[in-house]
N, C-alpha and C positions, 0 to 999 in steps of 0.2 A: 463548445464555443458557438454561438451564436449570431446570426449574419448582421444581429445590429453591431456587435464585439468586433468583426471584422472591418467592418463600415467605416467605425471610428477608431478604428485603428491605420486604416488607409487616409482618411482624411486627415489625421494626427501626425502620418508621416511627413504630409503634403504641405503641412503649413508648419511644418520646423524643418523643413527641410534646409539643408546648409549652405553656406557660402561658400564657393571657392578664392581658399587664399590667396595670396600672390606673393608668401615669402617659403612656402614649402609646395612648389609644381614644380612638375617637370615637364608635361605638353600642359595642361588645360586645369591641373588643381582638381580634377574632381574625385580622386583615389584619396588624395590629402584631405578635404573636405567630408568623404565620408566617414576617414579614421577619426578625425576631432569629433565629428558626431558624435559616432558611438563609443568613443576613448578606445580606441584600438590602433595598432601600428599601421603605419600606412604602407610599407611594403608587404603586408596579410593583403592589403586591399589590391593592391599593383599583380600581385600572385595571381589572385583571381580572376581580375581581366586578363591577363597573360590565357590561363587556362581558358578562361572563357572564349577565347579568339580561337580555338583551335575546336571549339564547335564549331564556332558559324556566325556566335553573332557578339563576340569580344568587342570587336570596332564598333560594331550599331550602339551597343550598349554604352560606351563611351561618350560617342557625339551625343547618345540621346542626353546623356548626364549632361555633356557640357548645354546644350541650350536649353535643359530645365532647370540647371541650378545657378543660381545669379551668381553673378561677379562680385566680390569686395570691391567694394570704393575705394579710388582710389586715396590715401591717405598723403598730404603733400610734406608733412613734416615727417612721414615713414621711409623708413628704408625702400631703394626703388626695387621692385619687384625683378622676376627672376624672367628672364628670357626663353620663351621654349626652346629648345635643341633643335636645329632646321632636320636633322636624318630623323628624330620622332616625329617632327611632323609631317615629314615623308611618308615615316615605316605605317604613320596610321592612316594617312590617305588609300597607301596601297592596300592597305588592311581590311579599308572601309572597301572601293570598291571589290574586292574578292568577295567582302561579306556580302555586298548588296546580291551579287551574281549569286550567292551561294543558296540564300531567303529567299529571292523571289525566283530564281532559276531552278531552283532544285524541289523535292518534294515537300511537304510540310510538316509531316512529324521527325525529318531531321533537323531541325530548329526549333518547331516549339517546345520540345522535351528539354533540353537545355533552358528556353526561356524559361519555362516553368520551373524548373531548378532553381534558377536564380531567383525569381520573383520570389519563390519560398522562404528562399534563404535571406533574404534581406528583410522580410518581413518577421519570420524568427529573431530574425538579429535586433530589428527594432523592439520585438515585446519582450527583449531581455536587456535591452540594453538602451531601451528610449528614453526615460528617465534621467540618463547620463546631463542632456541639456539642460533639462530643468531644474539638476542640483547644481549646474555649474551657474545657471542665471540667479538661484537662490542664497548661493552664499555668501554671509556676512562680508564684510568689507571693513577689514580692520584698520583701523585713524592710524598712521604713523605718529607717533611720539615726537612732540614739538621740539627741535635740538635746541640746546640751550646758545646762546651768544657766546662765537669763538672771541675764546681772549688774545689777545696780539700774542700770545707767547710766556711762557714759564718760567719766571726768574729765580736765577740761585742765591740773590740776594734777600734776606729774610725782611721784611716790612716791618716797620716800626708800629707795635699794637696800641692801641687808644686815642689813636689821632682820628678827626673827624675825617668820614669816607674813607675809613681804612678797613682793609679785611682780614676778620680771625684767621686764623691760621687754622687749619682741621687738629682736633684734640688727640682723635684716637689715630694710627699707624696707619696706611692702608697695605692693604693683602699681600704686596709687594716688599714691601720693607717691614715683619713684624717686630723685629730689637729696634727700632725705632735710631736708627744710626743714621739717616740723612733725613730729619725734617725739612732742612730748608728746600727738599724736592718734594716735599709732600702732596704739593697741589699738580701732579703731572699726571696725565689720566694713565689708567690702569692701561697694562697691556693687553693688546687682543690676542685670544685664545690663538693656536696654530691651526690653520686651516686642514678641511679633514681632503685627506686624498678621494680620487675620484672611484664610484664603486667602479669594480674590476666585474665585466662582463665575464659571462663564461664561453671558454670555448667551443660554441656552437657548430661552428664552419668545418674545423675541422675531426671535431668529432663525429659530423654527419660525414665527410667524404671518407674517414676511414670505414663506418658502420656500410656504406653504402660501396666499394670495392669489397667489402667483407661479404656481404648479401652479395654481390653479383659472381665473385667467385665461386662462393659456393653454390647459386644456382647453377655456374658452367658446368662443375665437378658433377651436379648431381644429373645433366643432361647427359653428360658425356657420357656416364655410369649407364644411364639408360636405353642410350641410345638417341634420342632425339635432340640432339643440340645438332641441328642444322642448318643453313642460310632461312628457312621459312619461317624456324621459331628465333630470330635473331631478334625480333621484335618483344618478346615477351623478356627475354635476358634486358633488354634496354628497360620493359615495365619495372621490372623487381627494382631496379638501381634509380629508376626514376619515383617510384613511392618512398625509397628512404630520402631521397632530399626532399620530397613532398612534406615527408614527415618531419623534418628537420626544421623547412622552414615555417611549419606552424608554431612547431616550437619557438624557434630563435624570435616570433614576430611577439609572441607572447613577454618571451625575455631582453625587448631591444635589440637582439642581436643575431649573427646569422647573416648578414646584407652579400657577404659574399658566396653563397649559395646559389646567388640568382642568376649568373653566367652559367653555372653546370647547368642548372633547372633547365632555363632557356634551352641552350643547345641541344640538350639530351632529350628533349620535349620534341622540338623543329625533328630532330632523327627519329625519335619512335613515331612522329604523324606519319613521315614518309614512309615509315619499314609499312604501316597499317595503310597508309592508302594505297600506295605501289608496293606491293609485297614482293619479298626479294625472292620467290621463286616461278614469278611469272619471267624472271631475269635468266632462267638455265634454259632458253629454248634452242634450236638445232642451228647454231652456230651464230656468229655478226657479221655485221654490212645487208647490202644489198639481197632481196629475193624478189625477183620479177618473171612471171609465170601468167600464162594466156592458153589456158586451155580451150580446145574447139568440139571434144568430147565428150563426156561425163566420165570414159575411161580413163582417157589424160590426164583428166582432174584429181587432187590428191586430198584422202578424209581430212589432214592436216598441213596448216601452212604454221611453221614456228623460228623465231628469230628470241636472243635472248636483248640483241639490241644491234639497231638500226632503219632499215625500211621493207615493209612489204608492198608490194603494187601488186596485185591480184587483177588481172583483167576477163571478166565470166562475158563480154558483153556477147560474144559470139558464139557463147557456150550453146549448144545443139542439145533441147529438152523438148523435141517432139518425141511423142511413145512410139517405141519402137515396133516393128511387128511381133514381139514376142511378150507386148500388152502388159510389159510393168510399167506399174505407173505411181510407183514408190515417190517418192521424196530423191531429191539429191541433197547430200550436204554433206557439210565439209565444216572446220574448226579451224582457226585463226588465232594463233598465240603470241604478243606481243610484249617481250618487256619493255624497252625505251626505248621511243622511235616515233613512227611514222607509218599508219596502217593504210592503204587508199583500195577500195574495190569496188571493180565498176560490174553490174548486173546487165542483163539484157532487160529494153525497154519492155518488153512484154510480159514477162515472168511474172510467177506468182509466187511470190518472196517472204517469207518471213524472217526475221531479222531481229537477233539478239546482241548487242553492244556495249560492249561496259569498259572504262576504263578510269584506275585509281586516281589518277588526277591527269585532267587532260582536256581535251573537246571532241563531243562526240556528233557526229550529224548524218541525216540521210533526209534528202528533198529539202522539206520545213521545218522539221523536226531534228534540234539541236541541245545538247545536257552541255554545261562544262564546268569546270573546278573540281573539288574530289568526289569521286565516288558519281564520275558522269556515267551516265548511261539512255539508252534509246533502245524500244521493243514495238520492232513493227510484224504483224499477228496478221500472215494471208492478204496483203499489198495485191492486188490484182494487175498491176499496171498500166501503162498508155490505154491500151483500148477496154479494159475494163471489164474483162472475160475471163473465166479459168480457162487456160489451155495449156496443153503440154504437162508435163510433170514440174512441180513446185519446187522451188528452191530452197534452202535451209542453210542460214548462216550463222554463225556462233561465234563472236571476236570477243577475246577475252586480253582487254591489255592492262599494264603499270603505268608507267608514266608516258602516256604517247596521246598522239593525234589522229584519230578515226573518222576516215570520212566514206561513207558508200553511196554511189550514186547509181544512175543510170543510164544506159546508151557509152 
């Protein structure tokens, strides 16, 4: 494939690009608008921004759709259009700004690798399935069949033949009557066929939630056999049961059917993000509530401070790191394990600090330097401090939390 085949294949998209309807949205038409595109379901399309939002840039990709693809007209003799849902258009504000913070806050091959997924994959989808519009704007246009003039009605009385402006009588029987036993209803229009019942979808819905309790069972059985089914792989038991409805509802989008898959998906989605960004065994640390500790030593001080949930307040600022006379002049450090909570440690102004931060979803900060949304984190590498000298023995800190709030400062 060659970059002129790509070229015009991107400008090809760009000027058949769709309109968003106004009788099949639910925020903004533009999931609906890309399924009539390319003849496909438009809860396949809904799926994918769902997933796609749990990268990073689900919302951006939305709004960008809504302000690149035009509005239908509005039509005044058409049905009045569909009102957005106010909590959608809530859930995608909130969406959006997460995303923004997530793109420009966060590093840049955690979003562009998703963009670039997507960009792929709509561009695949277009050179399999771009054609679709142009056989829909090509095809013929079949003339309805002119109805003939309704007569006032069908009489049982037979008409006198031969009289000037009078009407034969039909010779032969029709289909209805073939022993020809009531001519005088012969002129009554034929009956219409029996209407055919509606096809019968298949059960999609739930034959994926039993295939998918079936798969997660049996993943539990085979952890348990092993040994590792424990709170840290609880996430992966959630994967296996979230690919079969993935699976499901590719399928169901194909065959119409399936729409109520999309409440398991959801939830079970929203739960395996958290098990992966807060993993539940930063949650087993040395008990809950409060831990408030001020050491003035380096001996007082402990290699670890661990909460499975609550607060830690770690106070070093008075911590005592001149070299002693026995001339180590090692590192101090210590470890910092947070599950859900609340981390705060203050450092001496002078120190010579390195500093490692990270937490699953949360905000992370020291001075200026600030990460937040999932997978925050902050690495400060030999921090010299206030006066701008190495002196004393260096400090070493290592926070590792879930879902919590880390802040380190100084003084």
């Amino acid at each position: 494939m060659s970059r002129t085949d790509v070229g015009e294949t991107l400008r090809e998209m760009w000027e058949t690009r769709p309109s968003r309807p106004r009788d099949d949205r639910q925020v903004a038409g533009v999931a609906a608008a890309i399924a009539r595109r390319y003849d496909i379901d438009p809860v396949l399309v809904r799926v994918g921004f769902v997933v796609a939002a749990f990268s990073g840039i689900g919302a951006a990709l939305y709004i960008a759709g809504w302000i690149l693809l035009p509005d239908t007209p509005v039509d005044p003799a058409g049905p009045r259009p569909n009102r957005p849902r106010t909590w959608l258009v809530v859930a995608l504000a909130i969406a959006a700004a997460v995303t923004m913070g997530s793109v420009f806050g966060g590093n840049g091959p955690d979003w562009i690798l998703p963009l670039l997924a997507v960009a792929g994959l709509l561009y695949l989808l277009h050179r399999s399935r771009g054609d679709r519009h142009a056989r829909a704007a090509e095809a013929p246009t079949v003339a309805a069949p002119m109805a003939a003039p309704m007569a006032a009605g069908p009489s049982l009385v037979k008409e006198p033949t031969g009289a000037a402006g009078s009407t034969e009588p039909p010779v032969n029987p029709p289909a209805w009557d073939p022993l020809g036993a009531a001519p005088f209803a012969w002129d009554l229009p034929e009956p219409s066929p029996p209407a055919e019942p509606p096809p019968r979808r298949l059960p999609v819905t739930p034959v994926t939630l039993g295939l998918a309790l079936i798969a997660g069972s049996a993943t539990a059985v085979i952890m348990m056999v092993s040994g590792t089914l424990t709170l840290a792989n609880v996430a992966v038991l959630c994967g296996v049961v979230l690919t079969v409805l993935g699976a499901g509802l590719v399928v169901g989008a194909f065959l119409r059917s399936g729409r109520g898959l999309i409440p398991f998906a959801l939830l079970l989605s929203a739960l395996t993000w958290t098990l992966v960004a807060a993993p539940v065994d930063r949650w087993q640390g040395d008990g809950y509530g409060e831990l408030v500790a001020a050491p003035a030593t380096v001996g007082a001080m402990q290699t670890s401070y661990e909460r499975g949930a609550g607060e830690i307040d770690l106070d070093l600022s008075k911590l005592d790191l001149a070299v002693q006379p026995d001339g180590n002049t090692n590192p101090v450090r210590t470890r910092i394990s947070m599950g859900a909570g609340d981390v705060t440690v203050r450092v001496p102004p002078t120190a010579d600090l390195t500093l490692t931060a990270r937490a699953g979803f949360g905000d992370v900060r020291f001075g200026d330097q600030e990460d937040g949304g999932p997978d925050a984190h902050v690495q400060v590498i030999d921090d010299l401090g206030t006066d701008g000298v190495r002196s004393g023995r260096a400090l070493v800190i290592d926070i590792d939390a879930g879902l919590a709030d880390v802040e380190v400062r100084r003084g």
